[in-house]
LOMI-801180 format. One record per residue: y, z, x of N, C-alpha, C, CB in turn; residue in three letters. Coordinates in steps of 0.2 Angstrom, whole numbers, plus 5000, padded with zeros to 4 digits. Glycine has a CB too. Layout:
YZXYZXYZXYZXALA...
This chain:
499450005004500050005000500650005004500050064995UNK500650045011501350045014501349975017501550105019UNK500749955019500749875021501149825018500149855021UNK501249835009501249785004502149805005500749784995UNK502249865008502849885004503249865012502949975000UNK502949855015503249855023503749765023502349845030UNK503049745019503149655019503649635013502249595018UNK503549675011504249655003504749695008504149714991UNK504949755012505549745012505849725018505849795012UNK505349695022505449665027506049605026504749635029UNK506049555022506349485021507149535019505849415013UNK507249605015507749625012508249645018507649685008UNK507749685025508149695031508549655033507749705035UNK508149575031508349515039509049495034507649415042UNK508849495028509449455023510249515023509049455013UNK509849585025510649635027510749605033510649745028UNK510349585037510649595043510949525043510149615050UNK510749475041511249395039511849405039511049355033UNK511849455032512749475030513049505035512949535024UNK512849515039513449555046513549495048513149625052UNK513549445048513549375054514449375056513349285049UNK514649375060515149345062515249315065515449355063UNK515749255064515849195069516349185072515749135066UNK516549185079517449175081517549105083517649225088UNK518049065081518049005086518649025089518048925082UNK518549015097518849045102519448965104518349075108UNK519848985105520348915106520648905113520948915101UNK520648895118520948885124521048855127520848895125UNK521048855132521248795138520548785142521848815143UNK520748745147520048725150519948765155520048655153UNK519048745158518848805161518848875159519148805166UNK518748895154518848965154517848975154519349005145UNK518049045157517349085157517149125152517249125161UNK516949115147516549145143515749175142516549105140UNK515849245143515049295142515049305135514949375145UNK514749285131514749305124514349365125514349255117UNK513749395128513249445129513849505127512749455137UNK514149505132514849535136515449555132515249475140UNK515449475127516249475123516849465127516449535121UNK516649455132517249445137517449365138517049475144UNK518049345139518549285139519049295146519049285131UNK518749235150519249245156519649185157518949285163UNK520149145157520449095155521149095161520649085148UNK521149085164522049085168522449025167522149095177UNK521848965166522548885167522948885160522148795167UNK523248825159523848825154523848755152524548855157UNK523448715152523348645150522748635145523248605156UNK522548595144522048575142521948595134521448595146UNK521248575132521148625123520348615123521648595114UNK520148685123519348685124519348735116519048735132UNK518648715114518548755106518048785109518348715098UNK517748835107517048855108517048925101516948885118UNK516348915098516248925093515748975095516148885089UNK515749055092515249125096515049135089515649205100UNK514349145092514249195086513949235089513949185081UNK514649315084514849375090514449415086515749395093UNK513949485090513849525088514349595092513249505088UNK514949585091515149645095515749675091515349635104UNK516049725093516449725088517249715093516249805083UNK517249675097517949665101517849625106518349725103UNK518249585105518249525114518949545117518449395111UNK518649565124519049575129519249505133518649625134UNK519949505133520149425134520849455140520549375125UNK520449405145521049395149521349315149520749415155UNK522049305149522349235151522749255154522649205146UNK523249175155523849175157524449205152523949115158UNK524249215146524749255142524749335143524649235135UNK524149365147524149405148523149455146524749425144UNK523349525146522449555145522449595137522249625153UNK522049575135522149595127521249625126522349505119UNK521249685121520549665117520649655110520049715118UNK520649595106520349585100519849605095520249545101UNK520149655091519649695085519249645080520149735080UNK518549625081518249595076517749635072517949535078UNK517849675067517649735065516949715061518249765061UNK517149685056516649675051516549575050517049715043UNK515849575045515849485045516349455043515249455042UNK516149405045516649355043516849265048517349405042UNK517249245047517649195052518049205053517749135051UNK518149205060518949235065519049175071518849325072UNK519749175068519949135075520349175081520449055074UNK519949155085520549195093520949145096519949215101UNK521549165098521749105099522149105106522249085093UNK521749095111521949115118522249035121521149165123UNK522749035119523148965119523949015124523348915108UNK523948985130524749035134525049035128525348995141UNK525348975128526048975122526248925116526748965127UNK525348935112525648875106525248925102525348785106UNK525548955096525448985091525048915086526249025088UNK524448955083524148925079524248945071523548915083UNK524048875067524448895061524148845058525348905061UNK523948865051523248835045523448875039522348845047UNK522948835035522748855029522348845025523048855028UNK521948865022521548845015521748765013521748895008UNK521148725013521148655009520748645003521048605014UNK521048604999520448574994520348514998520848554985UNK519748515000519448465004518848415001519248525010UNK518548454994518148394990518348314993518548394981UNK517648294991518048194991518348184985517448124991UNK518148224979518448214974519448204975518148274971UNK519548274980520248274983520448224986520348324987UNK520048194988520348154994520548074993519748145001UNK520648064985521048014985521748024984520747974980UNK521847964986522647944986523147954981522747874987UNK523448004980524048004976524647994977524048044973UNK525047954973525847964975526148004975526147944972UNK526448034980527048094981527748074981526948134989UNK528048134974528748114972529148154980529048154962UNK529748124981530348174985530248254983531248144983UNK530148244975530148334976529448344979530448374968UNK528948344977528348344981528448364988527948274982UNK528848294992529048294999529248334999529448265001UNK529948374999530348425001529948485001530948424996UNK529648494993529248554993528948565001528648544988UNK528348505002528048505007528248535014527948445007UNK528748515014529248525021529548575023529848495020UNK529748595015530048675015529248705017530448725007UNK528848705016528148745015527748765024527648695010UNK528148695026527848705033528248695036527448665035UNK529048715035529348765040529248815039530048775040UNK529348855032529048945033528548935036528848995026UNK527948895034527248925039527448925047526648855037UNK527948885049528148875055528448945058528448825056UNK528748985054529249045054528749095054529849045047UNK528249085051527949125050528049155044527949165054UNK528449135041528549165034527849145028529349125031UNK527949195023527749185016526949185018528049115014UNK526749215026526049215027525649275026526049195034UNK524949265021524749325019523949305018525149355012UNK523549365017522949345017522949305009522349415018UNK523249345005523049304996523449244996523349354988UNK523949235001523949135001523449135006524749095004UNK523249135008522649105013522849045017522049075009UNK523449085021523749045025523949085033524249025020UNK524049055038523849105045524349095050523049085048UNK524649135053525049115059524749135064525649135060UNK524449125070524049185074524549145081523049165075UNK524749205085525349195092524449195096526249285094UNK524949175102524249185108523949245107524449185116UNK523449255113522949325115523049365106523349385124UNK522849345100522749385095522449335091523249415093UNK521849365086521549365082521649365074521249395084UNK521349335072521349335064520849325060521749295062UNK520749365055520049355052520249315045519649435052UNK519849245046520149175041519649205034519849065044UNK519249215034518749225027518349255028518449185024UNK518049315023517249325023516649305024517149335020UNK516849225023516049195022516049145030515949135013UNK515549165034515649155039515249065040515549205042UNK515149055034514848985032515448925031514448985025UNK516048965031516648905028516748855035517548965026UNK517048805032517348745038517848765040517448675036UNK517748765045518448775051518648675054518048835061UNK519348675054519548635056519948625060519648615054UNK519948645067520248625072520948615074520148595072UNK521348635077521948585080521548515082522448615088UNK522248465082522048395086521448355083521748405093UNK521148385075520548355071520848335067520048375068UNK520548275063520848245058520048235053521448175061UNK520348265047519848245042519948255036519348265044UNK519848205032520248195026519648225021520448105025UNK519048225021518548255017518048275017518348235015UNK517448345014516948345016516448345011516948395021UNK515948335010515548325004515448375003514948285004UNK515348374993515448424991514648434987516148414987UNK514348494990513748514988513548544982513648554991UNK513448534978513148544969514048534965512748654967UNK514148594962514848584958515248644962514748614948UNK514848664967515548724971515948664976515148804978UNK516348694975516948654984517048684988517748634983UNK517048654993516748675002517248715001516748605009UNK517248785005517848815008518248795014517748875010UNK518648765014518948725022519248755022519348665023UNK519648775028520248795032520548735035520148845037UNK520948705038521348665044521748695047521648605041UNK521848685053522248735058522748665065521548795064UNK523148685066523648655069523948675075524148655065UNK524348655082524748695085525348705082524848665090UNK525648745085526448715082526748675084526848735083UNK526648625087526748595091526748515087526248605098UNK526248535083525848475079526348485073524848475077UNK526248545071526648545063527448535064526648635058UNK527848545068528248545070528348455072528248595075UNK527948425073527848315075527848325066526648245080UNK527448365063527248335055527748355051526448355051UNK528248395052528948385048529448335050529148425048UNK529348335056529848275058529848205056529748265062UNK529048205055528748125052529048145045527848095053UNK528848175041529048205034529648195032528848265034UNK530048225036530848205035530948145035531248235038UNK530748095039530948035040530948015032530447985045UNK530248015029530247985022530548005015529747965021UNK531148055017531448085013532148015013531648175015UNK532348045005532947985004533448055003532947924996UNK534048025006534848085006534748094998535848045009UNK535048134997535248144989535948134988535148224985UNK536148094981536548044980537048094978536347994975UNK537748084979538248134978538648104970538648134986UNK538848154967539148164960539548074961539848244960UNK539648054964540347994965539847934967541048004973UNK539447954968538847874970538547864964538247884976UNK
């Protein structure tokens, strides 16, 4: 009998221990040394952009860069990014990413503007909160993007317009940026604004 009761809770064990998963995608520059056993991150250059994706069982990455020595709290499961970039604050948010989404629609100026204003606060850092599901992370520091450590992560410097969508749920995406990039994508953005016409025109 304890034999039968061993093997029924056996599969209950592995399934608690699944839920603790957590995943970091670590963002950096080139050459860095990475021990995951460890948790430890040692990076000094200041070019390049390396991703590397952990799956961490510890509860803090000790990170040395050129921006300096930090340790990073990853406490409980989930998806975290680390973002050991010297000096480009990274900055995303929750997409509807369906193919359903991913056809073409027409955007009015006010659409635009919206748009624009939306990703200068994001750039300010403003208006950023977990229940917008939206992120600013400065170098050497972390952030924890979602609970479910199954969600898509999208990169700086990737581009992707859709991901297939599995029964009737829609994928959880994130997409992430430099600032560097959002700061090119309002600029392009403003180009295709029209002035507003004054009282006399």
């Amino acid at each position: 009998m304890r034999k039968i009761f061993l093997y029924l809770l056996l599969p209950l064990l592995l399934a608690s221990c699944g839920n603790n998963t957590k995943k970091v995608l670590v963002l950096t520059h080139d050459n860095p040394s990475i021990n995951e056993d460890a948790g430890t991150v040692d990076c000094k250059t200041t070019r390049g952009h390396v991703e590397k994706e952990l799956d961490f069982k510890g509860s803090s990455l000790k990170v040395s860069t050129a921006a300096g020595d930090a340790t990073l709290s990853i406490p409980d499961k989930g998806y975290y990014i680390a973002n050991l970039k010297n000096n480009d604050t990274i900055i995303g948010s929750y997409q509807h990413f369906s193919a359903q989404g991913a056809a073409q629609k027409v955007i009015t100026q006010d659409d635009l503007k919206k748009k624009i204003d939306s990703l200068i606060q994001l750039s300010q850092g403003k208006n950023v909160s977990d229940a917008n599901r939206n992120y600013f992370i400065p170098p050497n520091t972390v952030a924890k993007i979602t609970s479910n450590p199954d969600a898509f992560i999208v990169a700086p410097y990737h581009q992707m317009t859709s991901i297939p969508q599995q029964g009737d749920k829609e994928p959880e995406v994130y997409q992430f940026y430099t600032i560097n990039e959002v700061r090119e994508m309002i600029a392009n953005l403003q180009k295709l604004t029209t002035p507003e016409k004054s009282p006399n025109q």
